[in-house]
GUKOL-643299 format. One line per 2 residues: number of its first residue (from 0); their letters; for each residue x, y, z of N, C-alpha, C. Coordinates in steps of 0.2 Angstrom, whole numbers. Example, Ala and Ser with C-alpha at 12.3 -4.5 7.8 and 13.67 -1.06 7.14 Angstrom:
2
0	as	66 -28 39 62 -22 39 66 -16 39  64 -11 35 68 -5 36 64 0 39
END
This chain:
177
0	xx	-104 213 -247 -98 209 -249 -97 202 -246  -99 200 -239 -99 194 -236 -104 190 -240
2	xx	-108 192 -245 -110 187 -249 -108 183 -254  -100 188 -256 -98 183 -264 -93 182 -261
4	xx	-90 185 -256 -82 184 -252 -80 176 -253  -84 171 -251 -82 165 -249 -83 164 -255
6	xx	-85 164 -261 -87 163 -268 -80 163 -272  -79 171 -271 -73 173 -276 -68 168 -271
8	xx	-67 168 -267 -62 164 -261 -59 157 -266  -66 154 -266 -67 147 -270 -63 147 -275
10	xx	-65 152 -279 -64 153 -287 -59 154 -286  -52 159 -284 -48 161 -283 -43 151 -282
12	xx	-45 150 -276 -40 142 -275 -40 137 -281  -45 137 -284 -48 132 -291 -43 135 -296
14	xx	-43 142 -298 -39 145 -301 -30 143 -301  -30 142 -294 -23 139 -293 -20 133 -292
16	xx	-25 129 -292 -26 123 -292 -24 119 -300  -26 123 -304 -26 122 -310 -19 123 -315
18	xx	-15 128 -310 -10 129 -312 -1 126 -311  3 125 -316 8 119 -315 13 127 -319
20	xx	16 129 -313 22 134 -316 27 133 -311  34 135 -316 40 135 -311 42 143 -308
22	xx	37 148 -310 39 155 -308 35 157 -304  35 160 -297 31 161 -292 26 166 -294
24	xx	19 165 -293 11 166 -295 10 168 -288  8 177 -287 4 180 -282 -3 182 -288
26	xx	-9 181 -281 -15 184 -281 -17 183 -275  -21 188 -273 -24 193 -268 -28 189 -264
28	xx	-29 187 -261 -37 182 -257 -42 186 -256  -47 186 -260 -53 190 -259 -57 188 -249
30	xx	-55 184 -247 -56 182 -241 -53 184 -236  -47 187 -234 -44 190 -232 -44 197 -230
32	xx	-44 199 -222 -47 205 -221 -49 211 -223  -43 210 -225 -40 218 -228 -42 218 -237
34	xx	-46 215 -239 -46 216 -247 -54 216 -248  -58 212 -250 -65 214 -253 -68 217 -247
36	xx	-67 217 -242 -71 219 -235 -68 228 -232  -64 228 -235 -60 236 -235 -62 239 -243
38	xx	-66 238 -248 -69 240 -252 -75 247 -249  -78 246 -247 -83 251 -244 -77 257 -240
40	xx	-74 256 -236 -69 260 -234 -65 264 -239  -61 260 -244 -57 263 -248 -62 267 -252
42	xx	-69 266 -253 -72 270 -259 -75 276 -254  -74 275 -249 -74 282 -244 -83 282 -241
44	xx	-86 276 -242 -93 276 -242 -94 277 -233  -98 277 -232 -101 279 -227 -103 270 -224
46	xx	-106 270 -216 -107 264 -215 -115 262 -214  -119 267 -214 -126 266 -215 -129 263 -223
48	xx	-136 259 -219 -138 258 -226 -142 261 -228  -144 270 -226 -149 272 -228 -148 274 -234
50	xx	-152 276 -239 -153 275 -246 -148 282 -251  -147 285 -246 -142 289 -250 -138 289 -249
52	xx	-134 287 -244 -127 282 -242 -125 278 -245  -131 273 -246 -130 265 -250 -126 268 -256
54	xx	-128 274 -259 -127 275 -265 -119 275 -268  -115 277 -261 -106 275 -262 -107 270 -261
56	xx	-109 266 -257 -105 258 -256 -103 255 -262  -102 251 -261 -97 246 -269 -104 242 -267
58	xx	-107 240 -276 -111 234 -275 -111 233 -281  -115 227 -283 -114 222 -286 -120 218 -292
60	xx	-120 214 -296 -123 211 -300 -123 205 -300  -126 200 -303 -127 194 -301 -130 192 -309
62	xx	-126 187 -313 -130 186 -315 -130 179 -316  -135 172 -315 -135 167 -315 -136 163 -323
64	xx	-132 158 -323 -132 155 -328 -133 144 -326  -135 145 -332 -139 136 -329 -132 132 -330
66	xx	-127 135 -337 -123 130 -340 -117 133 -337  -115 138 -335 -108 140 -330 -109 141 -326
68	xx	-104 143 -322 -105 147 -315 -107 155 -317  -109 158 -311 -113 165 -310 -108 168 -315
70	xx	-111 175 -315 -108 180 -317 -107 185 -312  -103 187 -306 -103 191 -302 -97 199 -305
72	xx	-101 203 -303 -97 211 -304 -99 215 -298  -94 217 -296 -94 222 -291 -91 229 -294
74	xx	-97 233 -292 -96 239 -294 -95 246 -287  -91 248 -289 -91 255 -285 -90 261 -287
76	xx	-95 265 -284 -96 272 -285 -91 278 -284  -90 282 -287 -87 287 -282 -81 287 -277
78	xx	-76 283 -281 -70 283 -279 -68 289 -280  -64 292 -275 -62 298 -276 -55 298 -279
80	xx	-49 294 -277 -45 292 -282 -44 293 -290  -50 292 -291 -50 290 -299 -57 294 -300
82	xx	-59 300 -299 -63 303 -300 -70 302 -298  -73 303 -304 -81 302 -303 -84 295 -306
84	xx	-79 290 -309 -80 287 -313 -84 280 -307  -89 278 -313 -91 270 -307 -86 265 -311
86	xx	-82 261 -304 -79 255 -308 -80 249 -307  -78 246 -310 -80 240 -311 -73 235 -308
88	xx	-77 235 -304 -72 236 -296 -69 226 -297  -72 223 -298 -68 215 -299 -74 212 -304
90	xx	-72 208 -307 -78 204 -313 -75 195 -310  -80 194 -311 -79 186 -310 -82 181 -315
92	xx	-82 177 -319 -84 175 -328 -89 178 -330  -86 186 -333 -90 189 -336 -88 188 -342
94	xx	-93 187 -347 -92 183 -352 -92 189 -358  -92 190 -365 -95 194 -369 -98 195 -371
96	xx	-104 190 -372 -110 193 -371 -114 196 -365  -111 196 -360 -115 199 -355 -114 206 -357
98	xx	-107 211 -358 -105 216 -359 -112 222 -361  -115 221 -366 -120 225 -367 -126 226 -362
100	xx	-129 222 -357 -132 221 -353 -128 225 -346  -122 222 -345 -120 224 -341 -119 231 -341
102	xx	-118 235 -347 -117 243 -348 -124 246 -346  -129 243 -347 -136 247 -349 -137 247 -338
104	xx	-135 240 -335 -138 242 -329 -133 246 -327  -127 246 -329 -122 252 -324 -124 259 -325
106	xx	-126 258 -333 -129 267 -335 -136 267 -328  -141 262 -330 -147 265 -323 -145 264 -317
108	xx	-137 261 -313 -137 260 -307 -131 269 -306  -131 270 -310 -124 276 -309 -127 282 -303
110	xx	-122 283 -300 -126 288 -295 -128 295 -296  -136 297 -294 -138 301 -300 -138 301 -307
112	xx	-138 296 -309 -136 296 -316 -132 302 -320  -129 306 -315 -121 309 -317 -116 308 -319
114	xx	-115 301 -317 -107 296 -319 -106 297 -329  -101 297 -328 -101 300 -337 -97 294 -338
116	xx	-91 290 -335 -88 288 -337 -87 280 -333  -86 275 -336 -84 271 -332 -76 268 -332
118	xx	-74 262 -328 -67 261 -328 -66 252 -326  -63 248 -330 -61 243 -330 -57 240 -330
120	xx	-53 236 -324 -43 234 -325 -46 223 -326  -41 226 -329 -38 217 -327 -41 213 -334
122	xx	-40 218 -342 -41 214 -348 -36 216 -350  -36 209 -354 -31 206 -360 -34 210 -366
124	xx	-31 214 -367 -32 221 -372 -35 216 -379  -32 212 -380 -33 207 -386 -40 203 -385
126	xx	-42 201 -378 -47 197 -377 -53 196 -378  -57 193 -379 -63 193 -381 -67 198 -379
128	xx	-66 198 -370 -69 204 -366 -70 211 -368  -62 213 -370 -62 218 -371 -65 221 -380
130	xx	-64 217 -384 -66 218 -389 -74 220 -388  -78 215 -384 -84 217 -382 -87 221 -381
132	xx	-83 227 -377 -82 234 -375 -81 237 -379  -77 238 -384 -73 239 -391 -82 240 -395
134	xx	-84 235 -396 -90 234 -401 -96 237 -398  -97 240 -393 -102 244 -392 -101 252 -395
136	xx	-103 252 -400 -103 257 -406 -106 263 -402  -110 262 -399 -112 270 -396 -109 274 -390
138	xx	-103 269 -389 -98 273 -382 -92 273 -386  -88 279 -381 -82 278 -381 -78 274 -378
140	xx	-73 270 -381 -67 266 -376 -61 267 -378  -59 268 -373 -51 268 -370 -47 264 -369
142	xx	-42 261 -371 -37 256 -368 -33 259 -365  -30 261 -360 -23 262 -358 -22 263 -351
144	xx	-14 265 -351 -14 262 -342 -11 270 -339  -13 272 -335 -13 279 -330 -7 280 -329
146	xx	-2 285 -332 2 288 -330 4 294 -324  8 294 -320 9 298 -315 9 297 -308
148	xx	7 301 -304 5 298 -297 -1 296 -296  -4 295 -299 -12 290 -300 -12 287 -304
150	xx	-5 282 -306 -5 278 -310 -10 271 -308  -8 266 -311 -12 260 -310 -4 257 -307
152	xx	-7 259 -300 -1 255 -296 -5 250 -292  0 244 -291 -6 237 -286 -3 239 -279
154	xx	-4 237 -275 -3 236 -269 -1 230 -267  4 226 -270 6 219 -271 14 220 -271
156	xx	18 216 -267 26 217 -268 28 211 -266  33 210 -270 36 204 -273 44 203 -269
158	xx	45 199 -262 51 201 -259 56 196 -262  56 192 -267 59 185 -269 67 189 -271
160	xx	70 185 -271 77 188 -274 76 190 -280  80 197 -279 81 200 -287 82 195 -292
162	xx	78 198 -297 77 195 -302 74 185 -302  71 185 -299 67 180 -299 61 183 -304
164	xx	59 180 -309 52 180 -307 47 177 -307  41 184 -307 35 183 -304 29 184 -309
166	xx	24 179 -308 16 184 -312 13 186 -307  9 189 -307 2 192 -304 -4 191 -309
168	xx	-5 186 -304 -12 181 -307 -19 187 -309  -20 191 -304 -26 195 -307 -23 203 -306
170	xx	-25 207 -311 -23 213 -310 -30 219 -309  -35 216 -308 -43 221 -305 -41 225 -301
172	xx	-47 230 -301 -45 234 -296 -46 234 -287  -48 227 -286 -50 227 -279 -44 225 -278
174	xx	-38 224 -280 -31 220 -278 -26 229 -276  -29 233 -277 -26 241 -276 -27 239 -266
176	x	-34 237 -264 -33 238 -260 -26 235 -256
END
């Protein structure tokens, strides 16, 4: 994780930097202790790196690109939370054409290759990303947001006076932490 930390860090200020709003804008700082660096804890992983251990930790993709910036995903295994599924724990300029490549190494990275299902926060159900997803003919996809006490709740709160509002800049799942 201390390898894209300072990355996503970057991208996160540049992203705010770009923006001119009269309504208060919370997002998470991937640099701050308690969020991308408490990933391995929340996913319940163990702190050794020996090889069937490593298999819970949350880890990641890289994909390098000459005309943008990377393509980084962090994946995690075995969130007990949310079942058995591996998620796709923060994406950072994943673009739509990576989507089919990206699915083929999550199917080889899944642990044991038992993982039946994957899981994804933070698209614009209309967006290009998601349609992406959408057009992979030989999976299923689901849009929807979790009802009940394993909702998709953030672990973000908003103290401004009632009724001010607010956006929240990224909704992914590492912002749970």
């Amino acid at each position: 994780m201390e390898g894209v930390t300072k990355e996503l860090e970057e991208a996160t200020r540049a992203t705010f930097e770009g923006i001119k709003s009269d309504t208060a804008i919370i997002q998470t700082n991937p640099g701050n202790v308690g969020t991308l660096p408490f990933l391995p804890l929340w996913s319940l992983a163990e702190t050794t790196l020996e090889a069937e251990a490593r298999a819970k930790h949350p880890f990641g993709l890289r994909k390098k690109h000459t005309d943008v910036k990377d393509t980084i995903v962090i994946l995690t295994p075995g969130l007990k939370a949310i079942y058995g599924r591996m998620c796709i724990t923060l994406h950072q300029n994943l673009r739509p054409e990576d989507v089919p490549s990206l699915l083929a190494k999550m199917d080889e990275l899944a642990p044991a290759k038992e993982t039946k299902e994957g899981q994804i926060w933070g698209l614009d159900p209309s967006g290009e990303i998601a349609k992406a997803f959408q057009a992979e003919s030989e999976r299923e996809v689901d849009q929807h947001i979790r009802q009940g006490m394993k909702g998709h709740l953030l672990a973000v709160a908003s103290y401004l006076p009632n009724g001010e509002p607010v956006d929240l800049l990224d909704s992914q799942i590492w912002n749970w932490c």
